[in-house]
C-alpha positions in Angstrom: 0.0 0.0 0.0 1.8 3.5 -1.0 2.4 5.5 2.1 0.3 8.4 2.8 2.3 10.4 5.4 5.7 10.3 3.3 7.3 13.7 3.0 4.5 15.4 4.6 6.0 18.6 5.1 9.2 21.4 4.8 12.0 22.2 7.0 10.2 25.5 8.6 12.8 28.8 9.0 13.9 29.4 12.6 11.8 33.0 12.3 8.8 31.0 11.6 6.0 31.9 14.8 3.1 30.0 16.1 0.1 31.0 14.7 -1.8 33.0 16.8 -5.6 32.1 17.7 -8.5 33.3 15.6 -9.5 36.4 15.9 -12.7 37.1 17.2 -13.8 39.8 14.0 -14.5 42.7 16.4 -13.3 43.9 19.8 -14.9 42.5 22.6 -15.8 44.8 25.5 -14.8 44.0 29.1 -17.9 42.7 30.6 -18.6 40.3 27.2 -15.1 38.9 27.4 -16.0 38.2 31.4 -19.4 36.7 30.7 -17.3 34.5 27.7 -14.6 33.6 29.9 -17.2 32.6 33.1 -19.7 30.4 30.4 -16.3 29.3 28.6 -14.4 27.6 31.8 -18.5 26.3 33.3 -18.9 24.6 30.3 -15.3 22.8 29.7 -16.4 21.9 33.6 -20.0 21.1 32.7 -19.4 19.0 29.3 -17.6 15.7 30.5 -16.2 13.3 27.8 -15.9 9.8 28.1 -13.1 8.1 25.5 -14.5 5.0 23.6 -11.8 3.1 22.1 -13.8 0.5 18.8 -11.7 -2.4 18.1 -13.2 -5.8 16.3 -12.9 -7.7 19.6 -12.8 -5.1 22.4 -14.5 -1.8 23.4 -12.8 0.3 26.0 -14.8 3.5 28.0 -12.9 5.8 30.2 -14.0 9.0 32.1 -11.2 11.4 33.7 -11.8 14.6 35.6 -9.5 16.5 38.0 -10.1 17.4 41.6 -9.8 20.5 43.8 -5.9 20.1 43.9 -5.9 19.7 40.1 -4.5 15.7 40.6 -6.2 13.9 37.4 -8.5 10.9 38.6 -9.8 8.2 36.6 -13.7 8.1 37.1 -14.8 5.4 35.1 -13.1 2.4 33.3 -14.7 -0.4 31.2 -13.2 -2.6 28.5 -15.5 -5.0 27.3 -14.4 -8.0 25.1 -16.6 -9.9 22.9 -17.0 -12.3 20.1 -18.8 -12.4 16.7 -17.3 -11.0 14.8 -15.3 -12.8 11.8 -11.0 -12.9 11.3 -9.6 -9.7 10.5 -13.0 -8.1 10.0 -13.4 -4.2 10.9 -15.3 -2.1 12.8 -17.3 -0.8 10.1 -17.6 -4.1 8.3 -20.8 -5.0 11.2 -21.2 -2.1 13.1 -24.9 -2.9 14.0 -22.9 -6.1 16.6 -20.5 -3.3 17.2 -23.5 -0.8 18.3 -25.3 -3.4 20.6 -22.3 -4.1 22.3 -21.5 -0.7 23.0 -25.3 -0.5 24.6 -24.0 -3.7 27.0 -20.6 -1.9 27.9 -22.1 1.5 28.4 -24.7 -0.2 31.1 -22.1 -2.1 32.4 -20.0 1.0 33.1 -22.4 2.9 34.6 -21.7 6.0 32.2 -23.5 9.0 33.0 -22.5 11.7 30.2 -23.9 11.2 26.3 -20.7 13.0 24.8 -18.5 10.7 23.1 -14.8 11.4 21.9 -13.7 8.7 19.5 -10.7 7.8 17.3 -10.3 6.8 14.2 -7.6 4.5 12.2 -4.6 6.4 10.5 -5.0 4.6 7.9 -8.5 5.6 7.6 -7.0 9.7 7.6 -5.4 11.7 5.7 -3.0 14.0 7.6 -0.4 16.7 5.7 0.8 19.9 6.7 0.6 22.3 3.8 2.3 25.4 3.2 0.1 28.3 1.3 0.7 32.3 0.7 -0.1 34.3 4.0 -3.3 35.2 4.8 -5.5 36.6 7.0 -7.7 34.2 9.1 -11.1 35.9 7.2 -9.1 35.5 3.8 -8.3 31.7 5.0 -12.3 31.1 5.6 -13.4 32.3 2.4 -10.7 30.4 0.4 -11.9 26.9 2.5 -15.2 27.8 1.8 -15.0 27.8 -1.9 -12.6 24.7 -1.7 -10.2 26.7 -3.5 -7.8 26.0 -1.1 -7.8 22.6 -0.8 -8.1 22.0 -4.8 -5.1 23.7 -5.0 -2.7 22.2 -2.3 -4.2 18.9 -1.4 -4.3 16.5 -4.3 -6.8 13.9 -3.2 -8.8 10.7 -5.5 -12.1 11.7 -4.8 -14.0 15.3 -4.4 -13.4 17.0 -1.9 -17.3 16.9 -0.5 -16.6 13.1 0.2 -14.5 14.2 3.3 -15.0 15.3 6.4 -11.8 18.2 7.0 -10.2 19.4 9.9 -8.0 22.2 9.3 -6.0 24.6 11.5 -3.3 27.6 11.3 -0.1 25.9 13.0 2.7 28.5 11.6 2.7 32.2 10.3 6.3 32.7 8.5 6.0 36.8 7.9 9.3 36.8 6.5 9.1 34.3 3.6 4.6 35.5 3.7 3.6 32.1 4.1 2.0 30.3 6.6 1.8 26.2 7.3 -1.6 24.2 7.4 -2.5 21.2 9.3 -5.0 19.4 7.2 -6.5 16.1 8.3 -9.4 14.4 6.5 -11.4 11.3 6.8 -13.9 9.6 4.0 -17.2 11.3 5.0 -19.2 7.7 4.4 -16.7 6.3 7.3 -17.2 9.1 9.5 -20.8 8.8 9.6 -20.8 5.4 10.2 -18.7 5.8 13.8 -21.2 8.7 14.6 -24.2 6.3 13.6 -22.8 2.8 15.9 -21.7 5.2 18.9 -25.5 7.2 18.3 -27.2 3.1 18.1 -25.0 2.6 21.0 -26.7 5.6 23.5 -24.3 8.4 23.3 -23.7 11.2 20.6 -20.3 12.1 19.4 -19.1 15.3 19.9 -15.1 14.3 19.3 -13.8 12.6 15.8 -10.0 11.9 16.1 -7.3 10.1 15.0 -6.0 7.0 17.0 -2.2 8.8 16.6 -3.3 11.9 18.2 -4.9 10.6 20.9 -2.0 8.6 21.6 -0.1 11.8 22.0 -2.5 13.8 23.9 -2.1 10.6 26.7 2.0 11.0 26.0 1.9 15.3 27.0 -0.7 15.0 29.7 1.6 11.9 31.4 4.9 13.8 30.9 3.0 17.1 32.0 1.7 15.3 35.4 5.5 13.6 35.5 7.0 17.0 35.0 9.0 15.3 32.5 12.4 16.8 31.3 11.8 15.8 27.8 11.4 18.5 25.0 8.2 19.6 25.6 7.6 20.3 21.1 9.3 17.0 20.7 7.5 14.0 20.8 8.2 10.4 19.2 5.1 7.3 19.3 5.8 4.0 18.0 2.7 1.8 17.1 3.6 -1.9 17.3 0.7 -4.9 16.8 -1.3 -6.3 14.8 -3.8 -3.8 13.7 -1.2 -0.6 13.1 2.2 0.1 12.8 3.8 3.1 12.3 6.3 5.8 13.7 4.5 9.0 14.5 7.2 12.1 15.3 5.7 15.6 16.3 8.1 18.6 16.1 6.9 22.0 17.0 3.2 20.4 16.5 3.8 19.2 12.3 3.3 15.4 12.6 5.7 13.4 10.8 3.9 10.2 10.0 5.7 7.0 8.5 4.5 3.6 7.9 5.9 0.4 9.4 5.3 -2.6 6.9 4.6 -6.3 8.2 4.0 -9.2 6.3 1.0 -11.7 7.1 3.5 -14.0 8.3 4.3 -11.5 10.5 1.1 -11.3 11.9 1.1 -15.0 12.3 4.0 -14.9 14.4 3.2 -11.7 16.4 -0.1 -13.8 16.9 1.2 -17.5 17.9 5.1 -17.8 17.6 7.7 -19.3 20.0 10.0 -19.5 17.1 13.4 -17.0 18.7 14.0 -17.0 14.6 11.3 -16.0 13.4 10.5 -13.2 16.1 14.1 -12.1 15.7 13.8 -12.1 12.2 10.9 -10.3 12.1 12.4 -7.4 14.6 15.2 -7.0 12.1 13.0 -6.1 9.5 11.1 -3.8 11.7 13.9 -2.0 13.4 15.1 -1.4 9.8 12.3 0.7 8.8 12.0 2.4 12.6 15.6 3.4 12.1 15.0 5.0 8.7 12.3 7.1 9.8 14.4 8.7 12.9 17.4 9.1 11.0 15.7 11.0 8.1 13.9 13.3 11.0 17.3 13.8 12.6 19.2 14.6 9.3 16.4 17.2 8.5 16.0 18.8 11.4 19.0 18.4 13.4 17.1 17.0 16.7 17.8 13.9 18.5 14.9 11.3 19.1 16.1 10.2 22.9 13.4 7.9 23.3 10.2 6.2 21.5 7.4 5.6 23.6 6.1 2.3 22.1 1.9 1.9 22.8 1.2 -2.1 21.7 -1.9 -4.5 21.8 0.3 -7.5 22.7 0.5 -9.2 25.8 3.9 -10.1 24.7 5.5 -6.8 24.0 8.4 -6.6 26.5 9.9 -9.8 24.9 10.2 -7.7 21.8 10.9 -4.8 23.1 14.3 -6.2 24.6 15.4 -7.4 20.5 14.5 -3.9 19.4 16.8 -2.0 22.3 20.2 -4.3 20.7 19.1 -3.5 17.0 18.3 -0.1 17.6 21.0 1.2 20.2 20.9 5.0 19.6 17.5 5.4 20.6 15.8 4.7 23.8 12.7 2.4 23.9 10.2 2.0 26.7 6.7 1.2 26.9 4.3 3.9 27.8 1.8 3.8 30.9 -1.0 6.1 30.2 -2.3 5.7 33.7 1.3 6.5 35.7 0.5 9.6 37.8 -3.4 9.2 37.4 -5.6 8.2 40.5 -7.1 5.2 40.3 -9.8 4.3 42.5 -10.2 1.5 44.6 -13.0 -0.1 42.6 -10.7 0.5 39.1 -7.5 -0.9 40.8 -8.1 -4.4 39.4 -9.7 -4.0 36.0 -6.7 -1.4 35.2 -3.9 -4.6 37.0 -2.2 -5.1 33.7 1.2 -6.4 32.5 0.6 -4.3 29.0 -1.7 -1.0 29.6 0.0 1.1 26.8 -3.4 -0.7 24.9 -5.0 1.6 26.6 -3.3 4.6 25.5 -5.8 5.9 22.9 -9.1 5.4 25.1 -7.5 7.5 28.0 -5.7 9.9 25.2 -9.5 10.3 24.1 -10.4 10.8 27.7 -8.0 14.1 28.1 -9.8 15.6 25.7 -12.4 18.6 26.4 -15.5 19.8 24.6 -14.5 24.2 24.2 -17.6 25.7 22.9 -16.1 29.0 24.2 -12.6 28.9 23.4 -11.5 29.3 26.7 -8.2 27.2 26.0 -7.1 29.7 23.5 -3.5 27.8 23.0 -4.5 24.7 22.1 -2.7 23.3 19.9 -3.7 22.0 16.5 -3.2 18.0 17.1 -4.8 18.3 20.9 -8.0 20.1 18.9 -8.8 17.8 16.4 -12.0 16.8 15.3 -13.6 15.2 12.1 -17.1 15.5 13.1 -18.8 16.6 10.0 -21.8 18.8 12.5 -19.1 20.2 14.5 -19.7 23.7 14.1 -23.6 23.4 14.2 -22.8 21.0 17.8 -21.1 23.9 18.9 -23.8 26.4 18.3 -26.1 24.5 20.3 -23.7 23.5 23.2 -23.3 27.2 23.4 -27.1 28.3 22.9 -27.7 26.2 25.7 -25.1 27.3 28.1 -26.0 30.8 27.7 -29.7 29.6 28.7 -28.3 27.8 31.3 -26.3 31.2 32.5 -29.1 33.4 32.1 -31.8 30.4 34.3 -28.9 31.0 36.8 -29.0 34.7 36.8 -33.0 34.8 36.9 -32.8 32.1 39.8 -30.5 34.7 41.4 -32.5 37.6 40.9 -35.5 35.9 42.5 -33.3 34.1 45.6 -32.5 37.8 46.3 -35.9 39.3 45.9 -36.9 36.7 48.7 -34.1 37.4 51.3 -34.9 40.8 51.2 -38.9 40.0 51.3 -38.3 38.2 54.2 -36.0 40.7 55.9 -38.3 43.3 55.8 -41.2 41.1 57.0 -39.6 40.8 60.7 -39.7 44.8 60.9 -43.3 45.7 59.5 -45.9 43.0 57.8 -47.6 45.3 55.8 -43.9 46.2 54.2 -43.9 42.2 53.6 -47.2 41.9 52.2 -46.2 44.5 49.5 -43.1 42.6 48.3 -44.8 39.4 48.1 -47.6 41.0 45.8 -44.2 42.3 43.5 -43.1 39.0 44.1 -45.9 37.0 42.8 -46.3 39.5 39.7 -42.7 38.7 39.3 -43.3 34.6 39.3 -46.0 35.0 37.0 -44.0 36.5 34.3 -41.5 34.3 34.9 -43.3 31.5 34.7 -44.7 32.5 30.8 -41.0 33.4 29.6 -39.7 30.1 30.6 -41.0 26.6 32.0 -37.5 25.7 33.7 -38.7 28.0 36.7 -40.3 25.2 37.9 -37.1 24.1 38.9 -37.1 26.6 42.1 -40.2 25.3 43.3 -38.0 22.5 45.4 -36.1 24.9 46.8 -38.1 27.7 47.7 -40.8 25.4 48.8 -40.4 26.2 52.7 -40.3 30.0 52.1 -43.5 29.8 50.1 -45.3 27.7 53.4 -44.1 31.0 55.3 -45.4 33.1 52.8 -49.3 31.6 52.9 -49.8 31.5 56.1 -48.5 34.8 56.3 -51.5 35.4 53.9 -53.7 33.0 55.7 -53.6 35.4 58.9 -52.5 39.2 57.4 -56.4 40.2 58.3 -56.3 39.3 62.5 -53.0 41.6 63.3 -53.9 40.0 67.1 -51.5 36.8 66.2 -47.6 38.1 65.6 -44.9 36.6 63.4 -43.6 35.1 65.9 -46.6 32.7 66.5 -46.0 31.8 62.6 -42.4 31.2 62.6 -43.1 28.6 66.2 -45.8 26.6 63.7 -43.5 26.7 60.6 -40.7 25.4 63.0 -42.6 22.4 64.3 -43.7 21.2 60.6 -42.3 17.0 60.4 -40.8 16.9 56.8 -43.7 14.9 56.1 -46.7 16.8 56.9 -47.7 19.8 54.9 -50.4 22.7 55.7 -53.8 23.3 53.7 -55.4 25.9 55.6 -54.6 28.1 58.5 -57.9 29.5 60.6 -57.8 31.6 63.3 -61.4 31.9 65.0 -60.8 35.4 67.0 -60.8 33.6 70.3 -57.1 33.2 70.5 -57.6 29.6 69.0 -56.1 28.7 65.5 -57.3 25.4 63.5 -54.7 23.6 61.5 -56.0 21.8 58.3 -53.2 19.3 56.9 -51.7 16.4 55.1 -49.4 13.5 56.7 -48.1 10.3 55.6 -48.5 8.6 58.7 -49.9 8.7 62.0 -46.6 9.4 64.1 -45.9 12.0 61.4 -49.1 13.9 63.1 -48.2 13.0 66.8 -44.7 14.6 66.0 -46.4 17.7 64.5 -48.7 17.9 68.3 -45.9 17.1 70.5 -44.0 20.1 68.7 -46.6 22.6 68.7 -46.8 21.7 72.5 -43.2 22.4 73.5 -43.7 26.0 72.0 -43.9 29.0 74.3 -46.5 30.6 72.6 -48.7 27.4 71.6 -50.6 25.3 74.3 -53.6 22.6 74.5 -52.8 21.6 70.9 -55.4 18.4 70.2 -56.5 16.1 67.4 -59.7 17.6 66.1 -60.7 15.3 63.6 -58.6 12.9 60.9 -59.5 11.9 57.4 -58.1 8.6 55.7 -56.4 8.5 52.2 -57.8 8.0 49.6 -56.3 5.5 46.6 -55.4 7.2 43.6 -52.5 8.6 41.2 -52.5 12.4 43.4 -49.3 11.4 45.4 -51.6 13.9 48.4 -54.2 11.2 48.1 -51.9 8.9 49.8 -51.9 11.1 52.5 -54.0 11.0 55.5 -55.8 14.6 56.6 -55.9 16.2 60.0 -57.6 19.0 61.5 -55.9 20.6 65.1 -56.9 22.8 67.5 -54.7 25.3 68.9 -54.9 28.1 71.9 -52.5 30.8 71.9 -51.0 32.1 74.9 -49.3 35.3 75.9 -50.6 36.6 72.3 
């Protein structure tokens, strides 16, 4: 098969500059960049990701977050294994099998977030950095709008609306006026069939990348938790199994991509074989093309590749890995552990007790990854910010529509929480001042309530200031009984037992009409009313049974007590 990543891009100038992030079109003022940067840094919080990881015989879920002293913890693990599916078949080949058992490892794994971040083969992408004349990031758009851009600098078999494209700015060169181009791509038919198993599957992907990129957002985020030494724009992954191989070297964020070749015999013994030979054999061969690929990086750029971190699906891999260190003596090899420096849970410890877990390195690579609706991480780089969902700009809208709903439900629910506290503040110095703000109040519910249904939402938790609030109604006309008299009856409420009506009968008596679930429920609300200062001779007057019915309150048994006020 003719390599797709050879001689991918040019040896940049030393003036060449990152690019610098897009700009926003017009000047922001103060108070929109504040509002931006508050929904922005909510909902990276707010938009958890869990990595699925599709292979023909395995699916893997992780779930990573960070805690108060920024220490990253892994939150959920599940790899579920299972059979069906033919030799050598793909993903994509059945994904319908692939689909249900995604529905059996999701359950399993207790996953409580729908967005998905998924990865797709390198061999199923195509990834080249381009260089094109300078432009501005508006003349940029309108030339990848037209396709101009591509059709010009990207020669590819098919038309260009068969693929799904990624694209991002990674160098501005003012001095020669050029700039340099990340472009990854992925067959459009493909891409919707990984959107359509993980959608049959229960969740809805938000994150397309590519297996080699997730590999080395795992590789930065474990050197950055190690606070490795290594060169932090210098990083070298080597693929070794039996579904890809293939030396992946990022310098200054181009990716350098280069194919390692195996033979189906090769698979055979990477599979089965004891032979020494044979597995010796086949390392020589390998280490061949591994050592080709370093030294043409090193000749053209002039940097040493210390080490390789090696990510492999075989159990095996250290047996190999100790022929490749005598062929291959100028460069370091060591097996990468995308969980060293994570947290691990005590209930994770054993499903994560493996010989091998570099097979886990794109699944938790995918599990770094955050959903920016905002652009609050302003510096990403381009291969931590890939995605080849075709929607992705119309997924962001609505990610953002919704968290600016969600901001502005916030601010109303503030509004209100405040309108009550000083309701209630007043209402200890003059009831009349009280009776006032909760008419404003109530107008102010009401036209909440038409603008928006979500307001329901407060109900729970202003549901005890409301009970103050009718019986302050219940009573407003007989100035005889104080607030203080209320707040001793709201204080001796059971959480069980709610008021229906309040009566005072001028006589320095006050009947209670109510709801309880049981009988002690109603006991407990007597023997409270008794131990209050102000309260005395409170007595069953009459009780009512429940009735049998859907109303949750005709479950309830009614009561009717008698009251006498003292000292009032």
């Amino acid at each position: 098969m003719k390599n797709p990543f050879a001689n991918l891009f040019k040896k940049k100038d030393a003036s060449a500059a990152p690019a610098p992030s897009a700009p926003s079109g017009k000047k922001e003022g103060f108070f929109a960049k504040l509002i931006k940067n508050r929904l922005g840094k909510s909902s990276v919080k707010g938009e958890q990701i869990i990595g699925v990881d599709l292979t023909p015989n395995e699916i893997r879920l992780a779930q990573i977050s960070t805690n108060k002293s920024n220490q990253w913890i892994l939150d959920k693990f599940y790899s579920h294994k299972f059979e069906g599916l033919p030799e050598n078949a793909t993903v994509l080949e059945h994904p319908d099998k692939v689909a249900d058992e995604l529905k059996i490892a999701i359950q399993k794994a207790k996953v409580d977030t729908s967005n998905a971040a998924i990865a797709i083969p390198v061999t199923s992408a195509i990834i080249r950095v381009v260089t094109s004349p300078l432009m501005t990031d508006e003349e940029l758009g309108n030339a990848v709008k037209t396709d101009s851009l591509w059709e010009n600098l990207v020669q590819l078999t098919d038309n260009l609306d068969d693929y799904s494209i990624f694209h991002q700015v990674i160098n501005r060169n003012t001095t020669e006026n050029t700039m340099d181009i990340l472009f990854v791509a992925s067959k459009l038919a493909d891409i919707n069939s990984y959107t359509d198993i993980i959608k049959k599957g229960g969740l809805n992907a938000v994150i397309i990348d590519v297996k080699c990129f997730a590999l080395k957002s795992a590789v930065d985020q474990i050197n950055q938790i190690a606070g490795s030494i290594e060169e932090s724009n210098l990083t070298a992954v080597l693929e070794f199994g039996l579904d890809e191989n293939y030396v992946m070297i990022l310098y200054e964020n181009n990716p350098i991509i280069t194919d390692i070749f195996i033979r189906g015999q090769d698979r055979n013994t990477l599979i089965a074989s004891d032979n020494q030979e044979e597995m010796e054999a086949l390392v020589r061969r390998y280490i061949t093309q591994v050592k080709q690929a370093v030294q043409e990086f090193e000749t053209k750029y002039e940097k040493r590749i210390r080490n390789l971190k090696v990510t492999s699906n075989l159990p095996n891999v250290e047996t190999y890995l100790a022929s490749f260190r005598k062929n291959l003596v100028n460069t370091g090899f060591n097996l990468f552990d995308p969980l060293d420096g994570i947290k691990i849970p005590a209930q994770l410890e054993e499903s994560v007790k493996l010989e091998n877990r570099s097979y886990l390195s794109t699944v938790l690579g995918l599990a770094f990854r955050q959903l920016d609706v905002f652009g609050y991480f302003k510096f990403v780089t381009a291969v931590k910010n890939i995605n080849l969902l075709p929607n992705r700009d119309t997924m962001i809208k609505q990610k953002r529509a919704k968290a600016f709903s969600n901001f502005a439900f916030k601010g109303i629910v503030g509004v209100v929480a405040a309108i009550y506290i000083v309701l209630f503040g007043l209402s200890f110095w003059q009831i009349s001042v009280l009776n006032n703000k909760i008419s404003d109040y109530d107008q102010v519910v009401q036209n909440h309530q038409i603008k928006t249904t979500e307001v329901a939402k407060l109900s729970k938790e202003l549901g005890k200031l409301k009970k103050q609030m009718e019986l302050s109604n219940s009573i407003k006309s007989n100035k005889k009984i104080s607030f203080r008299v209320l707040a001793q009856i709201a204080s001796a409420v059971p959480k069980r037992v709610k008021f229906v009506k309040l009566d005072y009968n001028g006589t320095n008596q006050i009947l209670i009409e109510g709801l309880a679930s049981s009988d002690q429920d109603i006991l407990k609300l007597i023997s409270n009313l008794n131990n209050k200062k102000l309260i005395s001779q409170a007595s069953l007057a009459s009780m009512t049974l429940p009735n049998t019915g859907n109303n949750s309150n005709n479950a309830m048994k009614g009561f009717l007590i008698a009251c006498k006020l003292e000292n009032v």
